[in-house]
Backbone as JSON Lines, residues from 0, in Angstrom:
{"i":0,"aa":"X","n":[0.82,-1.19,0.0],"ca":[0.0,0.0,0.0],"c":[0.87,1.26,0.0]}
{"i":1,"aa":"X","n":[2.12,1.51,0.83],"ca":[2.81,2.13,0.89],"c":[3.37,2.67,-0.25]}
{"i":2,"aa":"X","n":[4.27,1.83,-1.39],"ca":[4.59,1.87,-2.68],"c":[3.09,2.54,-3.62]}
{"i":3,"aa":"X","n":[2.39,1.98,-3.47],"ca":[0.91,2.72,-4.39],"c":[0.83,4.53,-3.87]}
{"i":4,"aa":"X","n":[0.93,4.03,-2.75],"ca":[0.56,5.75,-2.51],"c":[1.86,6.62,-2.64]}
{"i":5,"aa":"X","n":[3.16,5.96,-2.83],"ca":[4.33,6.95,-3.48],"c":[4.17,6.9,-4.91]}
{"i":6,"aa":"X","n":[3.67,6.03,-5.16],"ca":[3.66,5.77,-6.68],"c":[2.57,7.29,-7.72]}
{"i":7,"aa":"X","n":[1.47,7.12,-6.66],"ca":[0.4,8.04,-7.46],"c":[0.84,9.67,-6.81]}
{"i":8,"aa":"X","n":[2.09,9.64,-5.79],"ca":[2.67,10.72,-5.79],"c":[3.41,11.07,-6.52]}
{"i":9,"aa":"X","n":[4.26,10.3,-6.86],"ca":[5.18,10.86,-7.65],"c":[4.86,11.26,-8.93]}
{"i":10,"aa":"X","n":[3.65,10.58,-9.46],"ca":[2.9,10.64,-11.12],"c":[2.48,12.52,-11.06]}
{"i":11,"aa":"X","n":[2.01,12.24,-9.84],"ca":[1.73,13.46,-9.41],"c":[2.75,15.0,-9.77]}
{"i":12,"aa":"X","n":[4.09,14.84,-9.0],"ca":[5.11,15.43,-9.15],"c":[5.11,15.5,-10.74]}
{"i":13,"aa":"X","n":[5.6,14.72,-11.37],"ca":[5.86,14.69,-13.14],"c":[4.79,15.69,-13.6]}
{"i":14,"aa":"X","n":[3.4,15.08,-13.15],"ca":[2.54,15.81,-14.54],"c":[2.6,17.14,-13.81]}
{"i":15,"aa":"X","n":[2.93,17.59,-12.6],"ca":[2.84,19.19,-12.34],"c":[4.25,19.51,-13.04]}
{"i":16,"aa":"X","n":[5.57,19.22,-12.99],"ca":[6.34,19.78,-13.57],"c":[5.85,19.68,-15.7]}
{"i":17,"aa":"X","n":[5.69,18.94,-15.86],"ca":[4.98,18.58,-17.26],"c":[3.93,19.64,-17.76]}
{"i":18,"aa":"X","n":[3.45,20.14,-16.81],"ca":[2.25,21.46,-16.44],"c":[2.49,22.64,-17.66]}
{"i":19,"aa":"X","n":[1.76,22.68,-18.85],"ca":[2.31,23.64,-19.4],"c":[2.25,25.07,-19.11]}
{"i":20,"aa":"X","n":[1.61,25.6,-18.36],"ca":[1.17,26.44,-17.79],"c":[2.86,27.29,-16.82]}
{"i":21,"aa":"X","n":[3.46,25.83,-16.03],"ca":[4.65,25.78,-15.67],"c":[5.53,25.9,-16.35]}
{"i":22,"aa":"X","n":[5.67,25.44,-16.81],"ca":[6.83,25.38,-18.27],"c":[6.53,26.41,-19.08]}
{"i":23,"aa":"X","n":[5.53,27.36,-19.2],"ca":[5.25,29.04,-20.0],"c":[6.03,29.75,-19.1]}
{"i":24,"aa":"X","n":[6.0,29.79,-18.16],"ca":[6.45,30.53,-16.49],"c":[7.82,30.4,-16.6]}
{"i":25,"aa":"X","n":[8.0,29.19,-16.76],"ca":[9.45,29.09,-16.6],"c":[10.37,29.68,-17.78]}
{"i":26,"aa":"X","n":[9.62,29.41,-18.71],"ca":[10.18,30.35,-20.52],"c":[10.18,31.53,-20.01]}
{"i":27,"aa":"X","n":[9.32,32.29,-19.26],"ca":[8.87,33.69,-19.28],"c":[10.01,34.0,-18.09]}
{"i":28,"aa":"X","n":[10.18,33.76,-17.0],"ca":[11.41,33.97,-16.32],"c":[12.64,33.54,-16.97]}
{"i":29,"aa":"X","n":[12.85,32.8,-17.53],"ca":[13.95,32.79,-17.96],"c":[14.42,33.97,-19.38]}
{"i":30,"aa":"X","n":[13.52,34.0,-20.06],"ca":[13.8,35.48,-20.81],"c":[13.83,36.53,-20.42]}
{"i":31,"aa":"X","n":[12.85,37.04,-19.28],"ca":[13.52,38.16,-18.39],"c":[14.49,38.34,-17.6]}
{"i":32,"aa":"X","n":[15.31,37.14,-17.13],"ca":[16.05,36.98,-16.54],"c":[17.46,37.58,-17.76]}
{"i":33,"aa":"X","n":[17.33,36.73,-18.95],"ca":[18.19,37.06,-20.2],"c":[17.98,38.75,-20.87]}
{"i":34,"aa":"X","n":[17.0,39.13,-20.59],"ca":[16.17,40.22,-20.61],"c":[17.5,41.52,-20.42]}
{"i":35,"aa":"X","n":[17.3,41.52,-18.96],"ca":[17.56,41.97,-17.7],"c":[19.25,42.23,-17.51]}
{"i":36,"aa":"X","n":[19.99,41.1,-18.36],"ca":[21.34,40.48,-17.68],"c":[22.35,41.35,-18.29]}
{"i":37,"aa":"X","n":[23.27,42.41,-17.25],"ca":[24.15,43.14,-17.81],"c":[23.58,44.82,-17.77]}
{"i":38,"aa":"X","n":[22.41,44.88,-17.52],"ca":[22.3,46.49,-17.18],"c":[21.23,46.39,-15.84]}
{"i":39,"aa":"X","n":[21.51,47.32,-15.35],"ca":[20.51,47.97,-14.73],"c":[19.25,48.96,-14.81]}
{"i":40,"aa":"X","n":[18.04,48.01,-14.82],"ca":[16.82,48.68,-15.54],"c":[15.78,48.63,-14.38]}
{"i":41,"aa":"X","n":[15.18,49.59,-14.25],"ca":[14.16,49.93,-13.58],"c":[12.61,50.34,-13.87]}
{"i":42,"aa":"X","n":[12.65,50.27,-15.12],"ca":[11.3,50.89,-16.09],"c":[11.38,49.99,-17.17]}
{"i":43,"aa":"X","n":[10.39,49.57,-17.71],"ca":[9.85,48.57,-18.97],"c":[8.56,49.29,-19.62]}
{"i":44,"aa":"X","n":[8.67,48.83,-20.54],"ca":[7.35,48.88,-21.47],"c":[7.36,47.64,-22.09]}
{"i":45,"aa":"X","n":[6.35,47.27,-21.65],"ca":[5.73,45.88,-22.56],"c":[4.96,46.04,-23.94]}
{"i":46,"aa":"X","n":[5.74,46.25,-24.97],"ca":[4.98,45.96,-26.39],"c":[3.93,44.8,-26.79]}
{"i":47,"aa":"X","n":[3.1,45.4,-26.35],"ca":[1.8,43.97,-27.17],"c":[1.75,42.78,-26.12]}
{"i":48,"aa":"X","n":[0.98,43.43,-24.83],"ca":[0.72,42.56,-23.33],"c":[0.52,41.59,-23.34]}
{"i":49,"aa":"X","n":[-0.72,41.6,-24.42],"ca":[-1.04,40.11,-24.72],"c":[-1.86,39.36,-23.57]}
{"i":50,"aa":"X","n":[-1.59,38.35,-23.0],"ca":[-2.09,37.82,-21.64],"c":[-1.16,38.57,-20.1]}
{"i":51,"aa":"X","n":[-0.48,39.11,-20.68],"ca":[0.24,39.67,-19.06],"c":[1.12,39.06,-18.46]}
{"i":52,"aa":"X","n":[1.52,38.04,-19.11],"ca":[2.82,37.16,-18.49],"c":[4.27,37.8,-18.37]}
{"i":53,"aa":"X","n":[4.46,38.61,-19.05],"ca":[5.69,39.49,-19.08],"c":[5.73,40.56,-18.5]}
{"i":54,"aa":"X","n":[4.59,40.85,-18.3],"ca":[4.15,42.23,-17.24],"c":[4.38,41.77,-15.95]}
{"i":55,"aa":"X","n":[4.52,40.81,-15.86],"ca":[3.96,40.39,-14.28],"c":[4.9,40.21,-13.92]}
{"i":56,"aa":"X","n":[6.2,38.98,-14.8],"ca":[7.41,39.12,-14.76],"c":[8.19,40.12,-14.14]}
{"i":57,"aa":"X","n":[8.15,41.39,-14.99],"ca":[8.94,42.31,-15.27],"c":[8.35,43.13,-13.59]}
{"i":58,"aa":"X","n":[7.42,42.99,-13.21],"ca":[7.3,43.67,-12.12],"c":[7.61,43.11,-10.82]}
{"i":59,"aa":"X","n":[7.26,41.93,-11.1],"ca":[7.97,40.94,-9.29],"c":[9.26,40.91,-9.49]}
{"i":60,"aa":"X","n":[10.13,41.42,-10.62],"ca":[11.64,41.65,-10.53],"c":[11.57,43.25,-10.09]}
{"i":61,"aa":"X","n":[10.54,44.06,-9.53],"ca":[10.46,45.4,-8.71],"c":[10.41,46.66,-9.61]}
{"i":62,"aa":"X","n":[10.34,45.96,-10.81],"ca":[10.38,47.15,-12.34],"c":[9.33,47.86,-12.32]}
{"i":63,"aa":"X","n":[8.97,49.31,-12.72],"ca":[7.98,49.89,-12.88],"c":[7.36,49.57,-14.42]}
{"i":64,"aa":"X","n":[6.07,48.83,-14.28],"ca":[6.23,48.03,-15.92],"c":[4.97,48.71,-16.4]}
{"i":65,"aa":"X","n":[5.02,49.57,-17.78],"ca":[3.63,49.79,-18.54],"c":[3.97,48.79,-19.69]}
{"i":66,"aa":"X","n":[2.53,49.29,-20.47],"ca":[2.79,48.51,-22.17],"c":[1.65,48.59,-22.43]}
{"i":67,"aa":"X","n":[2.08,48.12,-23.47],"ca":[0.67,48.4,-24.86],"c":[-0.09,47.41,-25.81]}
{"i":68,"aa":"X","n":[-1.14,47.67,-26.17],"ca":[-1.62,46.42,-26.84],"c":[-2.53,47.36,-27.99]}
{"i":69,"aa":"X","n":[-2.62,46.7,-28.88],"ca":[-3.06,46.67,-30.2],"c":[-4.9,46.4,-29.57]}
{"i":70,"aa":"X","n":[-5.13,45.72,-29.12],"ca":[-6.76,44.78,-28.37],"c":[-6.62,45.34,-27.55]}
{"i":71,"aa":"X","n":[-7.82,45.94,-27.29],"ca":[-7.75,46.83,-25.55],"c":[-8.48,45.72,-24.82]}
{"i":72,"aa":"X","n":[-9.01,44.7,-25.31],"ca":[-9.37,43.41,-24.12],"c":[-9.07,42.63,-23.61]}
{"i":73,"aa":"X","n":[-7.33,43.13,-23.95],"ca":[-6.1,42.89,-23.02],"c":[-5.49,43.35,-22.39]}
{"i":74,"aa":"X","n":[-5.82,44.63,-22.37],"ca":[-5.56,45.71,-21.27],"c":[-5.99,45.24,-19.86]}
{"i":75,"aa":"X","n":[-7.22,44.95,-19.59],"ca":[-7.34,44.53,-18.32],"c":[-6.57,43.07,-17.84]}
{"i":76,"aa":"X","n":[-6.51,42.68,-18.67],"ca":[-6.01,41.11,-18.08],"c":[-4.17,41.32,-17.64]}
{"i":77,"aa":"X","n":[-3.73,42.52,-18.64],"ca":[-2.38,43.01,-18.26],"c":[-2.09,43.61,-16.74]}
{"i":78,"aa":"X","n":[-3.77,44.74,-16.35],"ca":[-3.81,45.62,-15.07],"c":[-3.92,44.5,-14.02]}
{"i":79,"aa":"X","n":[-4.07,43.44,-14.47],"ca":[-4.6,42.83,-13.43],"c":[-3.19,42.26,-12.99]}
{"i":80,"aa":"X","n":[-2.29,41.78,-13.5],"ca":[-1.18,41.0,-12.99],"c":[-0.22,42.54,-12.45]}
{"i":81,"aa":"X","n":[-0.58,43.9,-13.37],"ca":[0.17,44.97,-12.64],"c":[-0.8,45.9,-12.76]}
{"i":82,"aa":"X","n":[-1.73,46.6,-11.14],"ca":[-2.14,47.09,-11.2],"c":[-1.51,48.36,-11.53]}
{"i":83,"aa":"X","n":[-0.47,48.98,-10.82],"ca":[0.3,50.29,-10.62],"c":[0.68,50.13,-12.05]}
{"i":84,"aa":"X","n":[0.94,49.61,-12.83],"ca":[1.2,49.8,-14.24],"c":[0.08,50.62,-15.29]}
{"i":85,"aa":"X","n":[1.2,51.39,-15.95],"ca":[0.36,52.31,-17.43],"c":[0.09,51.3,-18.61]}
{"i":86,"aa":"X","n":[-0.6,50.99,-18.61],"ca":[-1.27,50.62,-20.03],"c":[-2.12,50.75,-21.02]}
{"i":87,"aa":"X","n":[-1.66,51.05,-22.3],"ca":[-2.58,51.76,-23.06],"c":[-2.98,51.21,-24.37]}
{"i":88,"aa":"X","n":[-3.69,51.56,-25.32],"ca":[-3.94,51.17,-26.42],"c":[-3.1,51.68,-27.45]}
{"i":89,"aa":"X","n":[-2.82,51.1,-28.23],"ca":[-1.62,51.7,-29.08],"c":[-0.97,50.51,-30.14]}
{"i":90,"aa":"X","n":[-0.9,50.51,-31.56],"ca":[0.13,50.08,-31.46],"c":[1.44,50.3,-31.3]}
{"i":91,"aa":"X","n":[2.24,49.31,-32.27],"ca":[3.81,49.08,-31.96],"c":[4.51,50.24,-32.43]}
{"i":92,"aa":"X","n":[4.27,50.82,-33.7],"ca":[4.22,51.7,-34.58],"c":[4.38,52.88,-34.26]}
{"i":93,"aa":"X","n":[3.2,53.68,-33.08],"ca":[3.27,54.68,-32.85],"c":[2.95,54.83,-31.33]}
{"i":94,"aa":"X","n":[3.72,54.62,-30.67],"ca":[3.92,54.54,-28.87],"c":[3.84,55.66,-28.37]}
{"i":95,"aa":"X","n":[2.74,55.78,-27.15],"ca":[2.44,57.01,-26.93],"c":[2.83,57.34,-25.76]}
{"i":96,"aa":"X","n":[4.38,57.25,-25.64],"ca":[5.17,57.87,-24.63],"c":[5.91,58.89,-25.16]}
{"i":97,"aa":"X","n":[6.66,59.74,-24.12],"ca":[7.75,60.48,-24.6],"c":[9.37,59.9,-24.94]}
{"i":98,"aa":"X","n":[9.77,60.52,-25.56],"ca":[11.01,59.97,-25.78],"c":[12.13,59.6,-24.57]}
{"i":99,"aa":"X","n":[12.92,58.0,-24.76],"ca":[13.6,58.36,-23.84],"c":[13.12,57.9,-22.29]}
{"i":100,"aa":"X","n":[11.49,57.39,-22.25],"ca":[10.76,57.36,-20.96],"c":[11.24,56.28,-20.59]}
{"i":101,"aa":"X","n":[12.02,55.26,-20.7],"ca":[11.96,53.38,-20.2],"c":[13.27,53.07,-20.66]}
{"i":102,"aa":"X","n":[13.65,52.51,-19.23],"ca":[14.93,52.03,-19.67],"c":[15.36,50.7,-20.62]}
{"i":103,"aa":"X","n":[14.19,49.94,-20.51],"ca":[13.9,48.66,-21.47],"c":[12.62,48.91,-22.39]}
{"i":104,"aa":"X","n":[12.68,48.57,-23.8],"ca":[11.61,48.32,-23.9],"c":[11.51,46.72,-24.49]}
{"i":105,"aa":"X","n":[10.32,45.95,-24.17],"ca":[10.16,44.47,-24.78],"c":[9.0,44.33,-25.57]}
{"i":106,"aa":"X","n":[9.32,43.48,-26.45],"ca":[8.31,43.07,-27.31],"c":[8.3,41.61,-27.79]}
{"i":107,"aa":"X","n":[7.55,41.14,-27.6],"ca":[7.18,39.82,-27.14],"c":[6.66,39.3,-28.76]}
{"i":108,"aa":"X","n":[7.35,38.52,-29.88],"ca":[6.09,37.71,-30.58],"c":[5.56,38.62,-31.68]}
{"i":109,"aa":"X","n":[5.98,39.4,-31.96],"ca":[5.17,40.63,-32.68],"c":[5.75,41.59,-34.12]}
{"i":110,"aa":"X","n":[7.27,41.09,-33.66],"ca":[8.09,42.3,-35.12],"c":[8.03,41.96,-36.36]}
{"i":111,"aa":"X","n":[7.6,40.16,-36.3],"ca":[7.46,39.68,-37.72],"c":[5.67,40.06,-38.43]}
{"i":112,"aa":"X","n":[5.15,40.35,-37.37],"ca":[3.35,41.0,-37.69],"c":[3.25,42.19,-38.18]}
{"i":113,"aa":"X","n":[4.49,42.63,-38.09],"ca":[4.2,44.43,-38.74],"c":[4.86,44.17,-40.2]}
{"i":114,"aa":"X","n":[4.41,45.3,-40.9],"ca":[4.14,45.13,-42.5],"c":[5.67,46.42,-42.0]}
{"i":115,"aa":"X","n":[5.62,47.13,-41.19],"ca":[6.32,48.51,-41.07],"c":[7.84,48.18,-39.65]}
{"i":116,"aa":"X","n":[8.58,46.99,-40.35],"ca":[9.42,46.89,-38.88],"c":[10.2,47.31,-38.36]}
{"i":117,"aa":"X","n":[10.45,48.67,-39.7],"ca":[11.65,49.83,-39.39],"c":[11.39,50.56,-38.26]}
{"i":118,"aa":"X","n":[9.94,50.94,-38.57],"ca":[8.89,51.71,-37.69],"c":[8.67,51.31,-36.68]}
{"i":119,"aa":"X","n":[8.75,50.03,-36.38],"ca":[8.55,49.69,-35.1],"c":[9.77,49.6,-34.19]}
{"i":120,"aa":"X","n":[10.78,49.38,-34.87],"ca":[11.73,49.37,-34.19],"c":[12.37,50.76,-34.39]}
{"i":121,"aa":"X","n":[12.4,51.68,-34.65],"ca":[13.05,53.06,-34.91],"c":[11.87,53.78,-33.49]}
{"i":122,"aa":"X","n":[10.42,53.42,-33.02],"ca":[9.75,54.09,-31.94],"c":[10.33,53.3,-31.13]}
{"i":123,"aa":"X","n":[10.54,51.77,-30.94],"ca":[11.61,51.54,-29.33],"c":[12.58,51.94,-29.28]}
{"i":124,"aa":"X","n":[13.09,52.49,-30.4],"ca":[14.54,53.33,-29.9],"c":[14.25,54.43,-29.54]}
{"i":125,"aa":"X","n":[13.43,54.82,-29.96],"ca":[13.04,56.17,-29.48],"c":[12.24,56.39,-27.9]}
{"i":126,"aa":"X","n":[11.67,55.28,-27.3],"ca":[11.56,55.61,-25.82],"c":[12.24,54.59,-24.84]}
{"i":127,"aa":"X","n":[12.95,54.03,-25.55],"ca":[14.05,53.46,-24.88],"c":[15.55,54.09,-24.12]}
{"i":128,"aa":"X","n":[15.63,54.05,-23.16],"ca":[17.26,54.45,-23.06],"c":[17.95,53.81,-23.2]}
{"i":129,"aa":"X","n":[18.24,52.32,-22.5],"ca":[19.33,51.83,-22.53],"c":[19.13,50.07,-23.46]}
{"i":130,"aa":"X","n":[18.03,49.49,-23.17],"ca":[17.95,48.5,-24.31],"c":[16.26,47.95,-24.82]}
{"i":131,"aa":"X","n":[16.55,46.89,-26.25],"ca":[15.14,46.61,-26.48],"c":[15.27,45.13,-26.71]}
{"i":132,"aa":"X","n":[14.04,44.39,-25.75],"ca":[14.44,43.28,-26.1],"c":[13.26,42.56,-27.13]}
{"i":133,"aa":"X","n":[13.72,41.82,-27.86],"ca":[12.53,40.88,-28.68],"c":[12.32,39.75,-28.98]}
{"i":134,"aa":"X","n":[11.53,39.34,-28.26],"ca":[11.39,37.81,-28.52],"c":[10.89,37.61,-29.92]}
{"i":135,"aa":"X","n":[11.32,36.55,-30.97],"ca":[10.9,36.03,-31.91],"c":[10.98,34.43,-32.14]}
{"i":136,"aa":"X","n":[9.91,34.3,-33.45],"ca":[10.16,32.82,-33.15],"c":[11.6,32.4,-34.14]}
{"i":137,"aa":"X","n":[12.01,31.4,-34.2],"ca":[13.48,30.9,-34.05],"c":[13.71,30.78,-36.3]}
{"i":138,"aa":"X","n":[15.08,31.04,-36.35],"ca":[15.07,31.44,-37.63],"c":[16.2,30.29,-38.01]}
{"i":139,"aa":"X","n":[16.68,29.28,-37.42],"ca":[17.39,28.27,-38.04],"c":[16.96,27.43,-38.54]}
{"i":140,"aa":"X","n":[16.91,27.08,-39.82],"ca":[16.58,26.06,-41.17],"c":[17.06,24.6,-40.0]}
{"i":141,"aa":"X","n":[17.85,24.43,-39.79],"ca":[18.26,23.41,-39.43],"c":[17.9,23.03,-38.12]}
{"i":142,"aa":"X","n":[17.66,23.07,-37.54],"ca":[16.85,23.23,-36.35],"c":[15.51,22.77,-35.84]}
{"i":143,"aa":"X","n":[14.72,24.06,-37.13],"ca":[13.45,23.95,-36.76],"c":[12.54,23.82,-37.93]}
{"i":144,"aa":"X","n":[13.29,23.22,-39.15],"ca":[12.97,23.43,-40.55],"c":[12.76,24.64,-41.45]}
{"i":145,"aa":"X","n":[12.42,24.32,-42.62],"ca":[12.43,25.56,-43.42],"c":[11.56,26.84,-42.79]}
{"i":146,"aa":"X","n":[12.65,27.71,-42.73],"ca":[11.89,28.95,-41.74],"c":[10.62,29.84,-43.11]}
{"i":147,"aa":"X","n":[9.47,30.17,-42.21],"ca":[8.43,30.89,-42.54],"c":[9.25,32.04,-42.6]}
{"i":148,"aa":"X","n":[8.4,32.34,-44.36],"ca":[8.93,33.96,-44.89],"c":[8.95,35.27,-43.53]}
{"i":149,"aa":"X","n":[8.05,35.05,-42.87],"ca":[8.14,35.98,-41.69],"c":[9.03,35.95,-41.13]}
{"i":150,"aa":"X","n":[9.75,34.94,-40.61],"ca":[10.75,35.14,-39.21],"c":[12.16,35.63,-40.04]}
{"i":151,"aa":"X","n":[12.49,36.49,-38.67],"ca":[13.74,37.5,-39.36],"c":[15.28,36.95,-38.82]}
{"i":152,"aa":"X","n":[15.74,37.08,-39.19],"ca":[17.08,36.51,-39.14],"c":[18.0,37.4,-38.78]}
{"i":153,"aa":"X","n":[19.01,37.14,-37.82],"ca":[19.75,38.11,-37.38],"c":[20.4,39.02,-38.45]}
{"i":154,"aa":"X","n":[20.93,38.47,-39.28],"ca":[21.11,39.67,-40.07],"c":[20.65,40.54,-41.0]}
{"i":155,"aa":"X","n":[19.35,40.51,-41.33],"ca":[17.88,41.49,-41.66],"c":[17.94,42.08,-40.36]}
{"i":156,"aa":"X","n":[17.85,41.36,-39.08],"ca":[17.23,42.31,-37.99],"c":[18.58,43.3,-37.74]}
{"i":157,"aa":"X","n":[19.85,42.82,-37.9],"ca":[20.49,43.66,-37.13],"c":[20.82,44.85,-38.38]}
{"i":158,"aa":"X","n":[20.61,44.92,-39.77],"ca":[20.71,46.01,-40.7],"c":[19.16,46.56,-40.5]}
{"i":159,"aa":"X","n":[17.94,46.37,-39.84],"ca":[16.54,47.39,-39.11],"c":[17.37,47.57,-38.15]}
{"i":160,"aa":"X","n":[17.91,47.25,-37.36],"ca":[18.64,47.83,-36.19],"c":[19.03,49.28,-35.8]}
{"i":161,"aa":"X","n":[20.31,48.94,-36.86],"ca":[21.3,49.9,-36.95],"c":[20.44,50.94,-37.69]}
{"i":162,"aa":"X","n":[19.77,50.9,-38.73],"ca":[19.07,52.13,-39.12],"c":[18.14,52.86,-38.43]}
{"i":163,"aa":"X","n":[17.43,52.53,-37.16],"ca":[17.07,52.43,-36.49],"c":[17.43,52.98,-35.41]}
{"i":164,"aa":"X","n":[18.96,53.23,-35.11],"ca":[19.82,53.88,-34.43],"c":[20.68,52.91,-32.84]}
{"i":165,"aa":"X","n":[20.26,51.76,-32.99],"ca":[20.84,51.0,-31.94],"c":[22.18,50.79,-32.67]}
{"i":166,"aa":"X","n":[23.16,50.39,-31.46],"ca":[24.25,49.93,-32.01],"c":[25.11,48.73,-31.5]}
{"i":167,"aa":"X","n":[24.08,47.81,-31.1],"ca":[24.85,46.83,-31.22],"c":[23.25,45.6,-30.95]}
{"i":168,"aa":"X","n":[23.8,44.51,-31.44],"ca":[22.42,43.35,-31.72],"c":[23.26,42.54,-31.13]}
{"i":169,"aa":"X","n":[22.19,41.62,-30.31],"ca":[22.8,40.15,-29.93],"c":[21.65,39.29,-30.0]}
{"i":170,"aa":"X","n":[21.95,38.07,-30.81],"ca":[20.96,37.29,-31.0],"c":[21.45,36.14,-29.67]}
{"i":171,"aa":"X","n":[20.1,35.91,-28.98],"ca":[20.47,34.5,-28.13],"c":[19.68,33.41,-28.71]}
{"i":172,"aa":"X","n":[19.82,32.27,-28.78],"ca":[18.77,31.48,-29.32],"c":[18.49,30.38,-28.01]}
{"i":173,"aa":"X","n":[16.82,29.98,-28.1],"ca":[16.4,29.74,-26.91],"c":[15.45,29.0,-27.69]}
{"i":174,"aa":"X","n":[14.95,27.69,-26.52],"ca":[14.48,26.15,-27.62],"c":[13.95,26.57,-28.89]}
{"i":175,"aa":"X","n":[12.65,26.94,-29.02],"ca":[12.25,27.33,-29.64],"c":[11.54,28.6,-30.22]}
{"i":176,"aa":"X","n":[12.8,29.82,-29.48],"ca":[12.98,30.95,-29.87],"c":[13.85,31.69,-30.0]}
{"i":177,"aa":"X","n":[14.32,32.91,-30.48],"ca":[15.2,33.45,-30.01],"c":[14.8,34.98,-29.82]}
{"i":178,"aa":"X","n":[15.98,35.68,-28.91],"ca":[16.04,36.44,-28.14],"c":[16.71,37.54,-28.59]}
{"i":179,"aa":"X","n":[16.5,38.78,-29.36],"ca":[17.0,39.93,-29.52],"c":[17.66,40.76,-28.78]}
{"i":180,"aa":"X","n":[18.95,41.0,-28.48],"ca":[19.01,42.13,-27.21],"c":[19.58,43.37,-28.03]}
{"i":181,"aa":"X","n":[19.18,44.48,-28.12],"ca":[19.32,45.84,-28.84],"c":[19.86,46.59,-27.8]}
{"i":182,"aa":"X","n":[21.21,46.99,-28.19],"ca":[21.73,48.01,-26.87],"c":[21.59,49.19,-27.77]}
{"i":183,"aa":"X","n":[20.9,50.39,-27.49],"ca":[20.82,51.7,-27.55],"c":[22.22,52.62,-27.66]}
């Protein structure tokens, strides 16, 4: 009896780590963590909230976090994981901060959706101070098979970059994404 009841514990243990819900959490800390690594940032803007997982992130690391969404019926689900947070409607395009306001800005999932990605990335430089980070999905042929015309490749992204006015790109690659870091 003893063995049965470790047994349907431990099944237990697996399918909670197995938990995808867990394993989103754990992606999502670990990119802010990669986010984060090498400056000191105190202000974020979250590009395109989405469900609020990066908001929420970015604030239990003590950050003052706004951001923006394209769907304002994600605005609340964003206030909710950060109330004290600004969030507004907007898109990526045309950010309705002042210049210069956030020491990070992130954007999650989103640079390959704009028709305009100069534009989108020439306004995070513009209320960014010190970096921009972007998650995308992963651009190695070999890897993850023949990559979709959308996903950008470090070196498309890092010539929008530089025109753009950042000056320096680091691609990280992460299972099945990778990780933009734009130093200003």
């Amino acid at each position: 009896m003893r063995g049965t009841m470790h047994e349907k514990r431990f099944e237990g243990d697996i399918a909670r780590l197995r938990n995808p819900e867990r394993i989103a959490r754990l992606e999502v800390e670990r990119v802010v963590t990669l986010c984060l690594e090498g400056v000191q940032i105190k202000s974020v803007l979250d590009v395109g909230t989405g469900t609020g997982l990066f908001a929420e992130a970015f604030a239990k690391r003590g950050l003052a976090v706004s951001g923006v969404d394209v769907n304002p019926e994600m605005l609340p689900v964003a206030r909710a994981y950060v109330p004290d947070g600004d969030f507004r409607e907007s898109t990526a395009e045309a950010l309705p901060f002042a210049d210069a306001t956030f020491d990070m800005v992130f954007m999650g999932l989103l640079l390959h959706e704009s028709d305009e990605q100069l534009q989108v990335l020439s306004e995070a430089r513009r209320v960014a101070r010190m970096r921009t980070g972007i998650l995308e999905w992963a651009y190695r042929e070999e890897d993850f098979g023949a990559p979709l015309e959308y996903r950008l490749a470090p070196d498309i992204l890092e010539d929008l970059a530089k025109e753009a006015g950042f000056r320096e790109l680091e691609a990280i690659p992460l299972t099945k994404l990778v990780l933009y870091r734009l130093t200003v």
